[in-house]
DOMAR-347750 format. One record per residue: residue in three letters; x, y, z of N, C-alpha, C in turn. Coordinates in Angstrom, 3 decimals. Example, Ala and Ser with C-alpha at 12.3 -4.5 7.8 and 13.67 -1.06 7.14 Angstrom:
2
     r         nX         nY         nZ        caX        caY        caZ         cX         cY         cZ
   ala     13.190     -5.690      7.800     12.300     -4.500      7.800     13.200     -3.300      7.800
   ser     12.850     -2.250      7.080     13.670     -1.060      7.140     12.900      0.030      7.870
//
This chain:
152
     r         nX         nY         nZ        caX        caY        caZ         cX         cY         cZ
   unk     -5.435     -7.506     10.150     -6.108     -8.274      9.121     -6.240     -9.723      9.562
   unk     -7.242    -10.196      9.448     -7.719    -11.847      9.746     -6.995    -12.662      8.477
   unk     -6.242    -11.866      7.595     -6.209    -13.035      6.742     -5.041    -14.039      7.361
   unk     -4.073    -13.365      7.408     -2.786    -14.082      7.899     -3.202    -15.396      9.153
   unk     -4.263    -15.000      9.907     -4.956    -16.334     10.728     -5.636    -17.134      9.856
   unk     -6.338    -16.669      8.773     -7.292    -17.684      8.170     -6.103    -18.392      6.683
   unk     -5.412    -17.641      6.492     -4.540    -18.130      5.596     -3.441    -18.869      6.187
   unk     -2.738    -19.069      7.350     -1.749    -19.636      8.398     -2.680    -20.895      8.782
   unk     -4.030    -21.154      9.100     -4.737    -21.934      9.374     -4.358    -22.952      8.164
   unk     -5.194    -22.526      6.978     -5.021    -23.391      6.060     -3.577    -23.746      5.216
   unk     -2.493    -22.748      5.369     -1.625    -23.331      5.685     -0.744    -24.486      6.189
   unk     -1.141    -24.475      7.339     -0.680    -25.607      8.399     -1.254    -26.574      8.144
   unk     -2.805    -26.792      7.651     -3.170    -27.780      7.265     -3.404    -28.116      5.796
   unk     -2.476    -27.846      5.078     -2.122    -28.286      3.919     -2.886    -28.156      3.039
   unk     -3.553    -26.820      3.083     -4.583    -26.292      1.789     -4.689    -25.499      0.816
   unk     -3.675    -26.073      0.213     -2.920    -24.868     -1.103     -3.833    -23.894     -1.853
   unk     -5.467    -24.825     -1.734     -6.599    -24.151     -2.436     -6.545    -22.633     -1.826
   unk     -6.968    -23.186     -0.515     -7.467    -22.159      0.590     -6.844    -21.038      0.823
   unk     -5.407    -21.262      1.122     -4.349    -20.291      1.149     -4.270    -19.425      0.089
   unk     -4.349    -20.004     -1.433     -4.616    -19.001     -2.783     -5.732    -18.417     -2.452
   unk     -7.519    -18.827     -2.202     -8.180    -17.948     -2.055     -8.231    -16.788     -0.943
   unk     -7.629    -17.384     -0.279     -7.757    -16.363      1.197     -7.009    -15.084      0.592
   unk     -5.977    -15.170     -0.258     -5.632    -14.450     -0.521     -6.046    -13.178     -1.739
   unk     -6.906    -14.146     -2.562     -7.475    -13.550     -4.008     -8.588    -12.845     -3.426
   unk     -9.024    -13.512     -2.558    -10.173    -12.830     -1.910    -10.180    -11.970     -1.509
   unk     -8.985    -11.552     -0.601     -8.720    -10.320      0.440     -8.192     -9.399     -0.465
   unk     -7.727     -9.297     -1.375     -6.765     -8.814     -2.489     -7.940     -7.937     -2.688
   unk     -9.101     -8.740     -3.465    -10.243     -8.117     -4.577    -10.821     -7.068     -3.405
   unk    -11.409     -7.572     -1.746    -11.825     -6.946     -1.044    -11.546     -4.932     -0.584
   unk     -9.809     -5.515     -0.670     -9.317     -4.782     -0.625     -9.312     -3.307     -1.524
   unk     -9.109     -4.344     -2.594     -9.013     -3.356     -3.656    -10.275     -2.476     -3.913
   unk    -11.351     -3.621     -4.145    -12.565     -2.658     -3.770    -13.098     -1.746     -2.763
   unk    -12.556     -2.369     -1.321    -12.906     -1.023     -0.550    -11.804      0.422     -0.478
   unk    -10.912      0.196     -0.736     -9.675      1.521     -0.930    -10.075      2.068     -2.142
   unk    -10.568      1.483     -3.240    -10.743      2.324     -4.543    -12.194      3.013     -4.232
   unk    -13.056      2.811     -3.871    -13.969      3.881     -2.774    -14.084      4.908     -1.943
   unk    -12.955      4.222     -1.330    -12.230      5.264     -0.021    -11.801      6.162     -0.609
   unk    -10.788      5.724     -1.738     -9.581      6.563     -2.494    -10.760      7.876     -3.401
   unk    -11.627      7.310     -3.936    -12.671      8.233     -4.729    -13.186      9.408     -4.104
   unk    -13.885      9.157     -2.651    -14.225      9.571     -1.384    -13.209     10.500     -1.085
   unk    -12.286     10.654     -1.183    -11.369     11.249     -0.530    -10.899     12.373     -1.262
   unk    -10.557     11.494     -2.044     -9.731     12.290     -3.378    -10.745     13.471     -3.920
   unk    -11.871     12.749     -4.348    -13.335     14.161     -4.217    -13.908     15.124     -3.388
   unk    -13.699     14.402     -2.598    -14.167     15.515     -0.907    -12.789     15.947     -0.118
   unk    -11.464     15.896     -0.761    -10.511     16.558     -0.241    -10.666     17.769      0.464
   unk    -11.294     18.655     -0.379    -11.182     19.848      0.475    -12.429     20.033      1.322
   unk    -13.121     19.411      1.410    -14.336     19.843      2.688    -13.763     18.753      3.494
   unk    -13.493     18.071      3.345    -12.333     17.166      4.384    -11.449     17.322      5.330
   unk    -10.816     18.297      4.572     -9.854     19.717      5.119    -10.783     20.563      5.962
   unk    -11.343     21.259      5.662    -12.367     22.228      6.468    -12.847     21.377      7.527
   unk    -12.718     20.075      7.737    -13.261     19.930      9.299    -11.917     19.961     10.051
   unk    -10.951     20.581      8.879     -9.797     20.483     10.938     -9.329     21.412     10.910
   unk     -9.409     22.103      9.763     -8.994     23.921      9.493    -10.256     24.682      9.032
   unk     -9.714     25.827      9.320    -10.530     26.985      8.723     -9.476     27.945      7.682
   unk     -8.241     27.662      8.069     -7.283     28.659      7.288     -7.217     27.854      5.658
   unk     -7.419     28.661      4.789     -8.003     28.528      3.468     -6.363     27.980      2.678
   unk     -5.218     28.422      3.531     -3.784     27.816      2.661     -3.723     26.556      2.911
   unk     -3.806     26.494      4.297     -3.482     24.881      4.965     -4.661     23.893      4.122
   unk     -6.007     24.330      4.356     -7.347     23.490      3.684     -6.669     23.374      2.094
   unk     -6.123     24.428      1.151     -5.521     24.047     -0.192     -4.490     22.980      0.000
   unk     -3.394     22.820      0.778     -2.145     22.381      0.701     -2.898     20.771      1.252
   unk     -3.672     20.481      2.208     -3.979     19.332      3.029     -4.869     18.784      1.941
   unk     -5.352     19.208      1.066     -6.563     18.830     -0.061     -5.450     18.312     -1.011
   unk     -4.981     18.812     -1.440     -3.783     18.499     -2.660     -2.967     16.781     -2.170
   unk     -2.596     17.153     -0.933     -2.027     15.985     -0.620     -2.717     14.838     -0.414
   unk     -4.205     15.253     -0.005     -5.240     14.076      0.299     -5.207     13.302     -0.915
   unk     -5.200     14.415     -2.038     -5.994     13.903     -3.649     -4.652     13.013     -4.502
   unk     -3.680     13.672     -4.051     -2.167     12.244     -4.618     -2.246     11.353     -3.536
   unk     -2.187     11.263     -2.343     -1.861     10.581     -1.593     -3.233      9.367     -1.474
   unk     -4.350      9.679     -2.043     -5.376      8.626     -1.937     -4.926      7.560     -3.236
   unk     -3.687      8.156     -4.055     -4.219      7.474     -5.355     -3.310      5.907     -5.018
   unk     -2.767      6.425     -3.843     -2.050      5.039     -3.629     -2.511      3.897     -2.475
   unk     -4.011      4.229     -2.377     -4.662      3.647     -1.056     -4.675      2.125     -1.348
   unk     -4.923      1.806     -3.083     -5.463      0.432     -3.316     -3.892     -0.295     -3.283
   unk     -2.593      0.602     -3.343     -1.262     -0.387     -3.665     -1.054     -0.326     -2.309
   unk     -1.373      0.561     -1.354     -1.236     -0.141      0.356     -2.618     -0.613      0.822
   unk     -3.182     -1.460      0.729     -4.119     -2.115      0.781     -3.837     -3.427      0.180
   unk     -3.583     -3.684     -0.922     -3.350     -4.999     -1.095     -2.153     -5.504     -1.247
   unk     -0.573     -4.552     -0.707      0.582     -4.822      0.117      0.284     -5.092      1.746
   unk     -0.684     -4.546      2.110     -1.117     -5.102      3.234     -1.388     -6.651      4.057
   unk     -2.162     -7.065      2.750     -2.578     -8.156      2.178     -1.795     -9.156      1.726
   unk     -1.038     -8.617      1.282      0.230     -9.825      0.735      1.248     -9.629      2.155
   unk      0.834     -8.693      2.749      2.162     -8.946      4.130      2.270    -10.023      5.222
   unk      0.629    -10.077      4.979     -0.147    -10.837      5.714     -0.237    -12.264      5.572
   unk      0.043    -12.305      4.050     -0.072    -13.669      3.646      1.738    -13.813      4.018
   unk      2.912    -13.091      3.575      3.680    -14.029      3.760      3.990    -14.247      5.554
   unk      2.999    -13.745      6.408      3.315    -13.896      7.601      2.933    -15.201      7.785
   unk      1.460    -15.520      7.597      0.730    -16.484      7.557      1.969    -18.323      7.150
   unk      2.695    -17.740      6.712      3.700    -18.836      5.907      5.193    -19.198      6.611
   unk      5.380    -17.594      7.069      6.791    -17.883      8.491      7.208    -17.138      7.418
   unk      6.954    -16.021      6.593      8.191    -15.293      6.072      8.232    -13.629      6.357
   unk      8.854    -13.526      7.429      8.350    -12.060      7.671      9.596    -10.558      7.272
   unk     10.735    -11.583      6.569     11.690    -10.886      5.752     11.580    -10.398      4.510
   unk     10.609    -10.771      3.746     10.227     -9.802      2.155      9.192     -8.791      2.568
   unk      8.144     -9.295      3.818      7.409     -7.828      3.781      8.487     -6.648      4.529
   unk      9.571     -7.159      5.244     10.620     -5.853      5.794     11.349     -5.466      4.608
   unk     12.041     -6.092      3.916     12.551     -5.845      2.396     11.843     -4.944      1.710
   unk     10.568     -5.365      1.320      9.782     -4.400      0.554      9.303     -3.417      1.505
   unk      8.983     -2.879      2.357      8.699     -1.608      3.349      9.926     -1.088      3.469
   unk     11.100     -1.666      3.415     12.790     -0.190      3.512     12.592      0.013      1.872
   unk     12.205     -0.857      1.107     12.541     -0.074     -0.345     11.401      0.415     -0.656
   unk     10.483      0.603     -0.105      9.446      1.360      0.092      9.459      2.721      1.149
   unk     10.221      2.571      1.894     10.836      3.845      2.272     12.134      4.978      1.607
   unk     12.947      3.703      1.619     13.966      4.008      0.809     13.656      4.664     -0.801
   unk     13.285      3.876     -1.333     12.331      4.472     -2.438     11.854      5.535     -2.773
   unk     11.185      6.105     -1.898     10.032      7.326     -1.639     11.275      8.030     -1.366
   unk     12.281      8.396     -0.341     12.823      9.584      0.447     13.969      9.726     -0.275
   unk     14.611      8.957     -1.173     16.140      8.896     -1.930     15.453     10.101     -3.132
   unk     14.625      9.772     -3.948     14.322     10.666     -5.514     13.616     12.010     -4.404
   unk     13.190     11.919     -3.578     12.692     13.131     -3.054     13.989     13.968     -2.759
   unk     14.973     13.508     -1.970     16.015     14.086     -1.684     16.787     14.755     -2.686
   unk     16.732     13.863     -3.622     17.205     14.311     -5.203     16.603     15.446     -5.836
   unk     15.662     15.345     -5.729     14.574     16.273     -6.420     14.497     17.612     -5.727
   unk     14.738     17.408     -4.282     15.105     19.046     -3.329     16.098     19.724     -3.926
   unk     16.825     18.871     -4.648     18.278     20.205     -5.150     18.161     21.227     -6.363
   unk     16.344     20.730     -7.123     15.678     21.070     -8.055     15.354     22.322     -7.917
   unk     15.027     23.400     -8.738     14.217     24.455     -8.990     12.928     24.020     -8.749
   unk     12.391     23.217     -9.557     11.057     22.386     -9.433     10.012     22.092     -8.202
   unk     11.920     21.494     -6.960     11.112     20.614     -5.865     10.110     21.741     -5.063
   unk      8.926     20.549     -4.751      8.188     21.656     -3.705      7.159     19.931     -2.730
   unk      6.342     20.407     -2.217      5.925     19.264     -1.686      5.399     17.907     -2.160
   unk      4.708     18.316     -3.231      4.237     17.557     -4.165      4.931     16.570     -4.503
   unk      6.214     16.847     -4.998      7.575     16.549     -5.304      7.528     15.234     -4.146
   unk      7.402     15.019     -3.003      7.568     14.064     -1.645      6.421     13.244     -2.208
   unk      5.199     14.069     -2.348      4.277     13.358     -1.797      4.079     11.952     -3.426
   unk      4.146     12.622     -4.551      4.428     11.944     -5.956      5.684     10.374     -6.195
   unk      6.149     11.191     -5.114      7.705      9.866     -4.545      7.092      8.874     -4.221
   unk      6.004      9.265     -2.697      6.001      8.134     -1.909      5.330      7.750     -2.613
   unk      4.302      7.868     -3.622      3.018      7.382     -4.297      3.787      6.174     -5.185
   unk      4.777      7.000     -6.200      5.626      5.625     -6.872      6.255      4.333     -5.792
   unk      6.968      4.888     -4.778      7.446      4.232     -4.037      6.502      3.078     -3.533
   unk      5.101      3.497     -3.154      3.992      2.349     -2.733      3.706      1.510     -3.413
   unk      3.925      1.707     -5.040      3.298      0.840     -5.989      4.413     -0.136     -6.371
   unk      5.798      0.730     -5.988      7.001     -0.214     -5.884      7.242     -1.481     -5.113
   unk      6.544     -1.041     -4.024      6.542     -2.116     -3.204      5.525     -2.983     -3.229
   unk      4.359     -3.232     -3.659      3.234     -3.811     -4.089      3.636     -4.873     -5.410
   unk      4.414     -3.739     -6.707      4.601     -5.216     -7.098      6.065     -5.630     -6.566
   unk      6.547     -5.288     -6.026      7.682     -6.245     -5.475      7.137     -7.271     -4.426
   unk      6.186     -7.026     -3.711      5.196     -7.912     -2.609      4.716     -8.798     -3.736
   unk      4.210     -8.357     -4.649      3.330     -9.638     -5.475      4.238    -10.304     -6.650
   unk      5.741    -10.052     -6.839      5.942    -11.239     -7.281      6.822    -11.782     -6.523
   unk      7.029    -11.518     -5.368      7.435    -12.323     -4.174      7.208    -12.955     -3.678
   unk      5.521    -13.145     -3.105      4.273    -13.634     -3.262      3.943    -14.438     -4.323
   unk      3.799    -14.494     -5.425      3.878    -15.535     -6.021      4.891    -16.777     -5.857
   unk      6.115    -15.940     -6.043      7.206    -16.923     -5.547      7.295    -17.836     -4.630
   unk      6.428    -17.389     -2.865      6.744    -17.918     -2.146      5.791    -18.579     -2.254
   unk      4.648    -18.736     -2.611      3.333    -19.698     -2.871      3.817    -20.763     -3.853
   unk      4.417    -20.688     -4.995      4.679    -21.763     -5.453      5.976    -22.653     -5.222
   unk      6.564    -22.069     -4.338      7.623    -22.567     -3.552      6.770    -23.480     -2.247
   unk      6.241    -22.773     -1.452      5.959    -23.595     -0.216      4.109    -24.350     -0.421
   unk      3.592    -23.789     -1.478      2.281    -24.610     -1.797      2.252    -26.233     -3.124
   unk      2.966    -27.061     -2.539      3.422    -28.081     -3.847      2.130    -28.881     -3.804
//
């Protein structure tokens, strides 16, 4: 992502404006092109599938996961975005923070959930989906934080 250069730029040179838009900007960009993607995907799951299989279980099971797993395209997309920005700033310890509890997150209730009658894949894939959005707003009010901390 260019933002972390175009936002580190104005950064350094003391442009509190710039640095907020670079960021609102890339945010909205974002969001708009993943919620497209995510539509795209999530709708055409299964002929999606059929270009890398022909076996009709795998094309069900790879469709299913496409169609949860897109719904979290726009909260990694504009965690992306905020990773970028706190790089742009010298802080590259809250986007590692939020990616282990974004791992951590996702694989702990999954693990939990295997000891279930219930668990089945879905079960993983529904985890990581919460888990992404976990970390998104933990990125954005971290992100706020560190903007009104280092933008005076």
């Amino acid at each position: 992502l260019s933002v972390a250069a175009v936002a580190g730029q104005n950064f350094g040179a003391g442009k509190a404006t710039r640095v907020r838009n670079t960021f609102v900007t890339a945010a909205v960009l974002s969001t708009f092109a993943t919620v497209v993607i995510a539509i795209a995907v999530g709708t055409g799951a299964g002929p999606l599938m059929a270009l890398f299989t022909d076996v009709p279980a795998v094309t069900e099971v790879g469709a299913e996961y496409l169609r949860i797993a897109s719904i979290a395209f726009m909260a990694t997309g504009v965690s992306l975005v905020s990773t970028s920005m706190f790089q742009s700033m010298g802080n590259t310890v809250s986007p590692l923070v939020t990616s282990a509890v974004r791992i951590v997150g996702g694989l702990v209730p999954a693990m939990i959930l295997s000891r279930t009658a219930e668990f089945g894949l879905t079960s993983v894939w529904w985890s990581l989906v919460v888990s992404t959005y976990l970390q998104l707003i933990l990125n954005l009010i971290w992100l706020r934080r560190e903007l009104k901390r280092k933008l005076v």
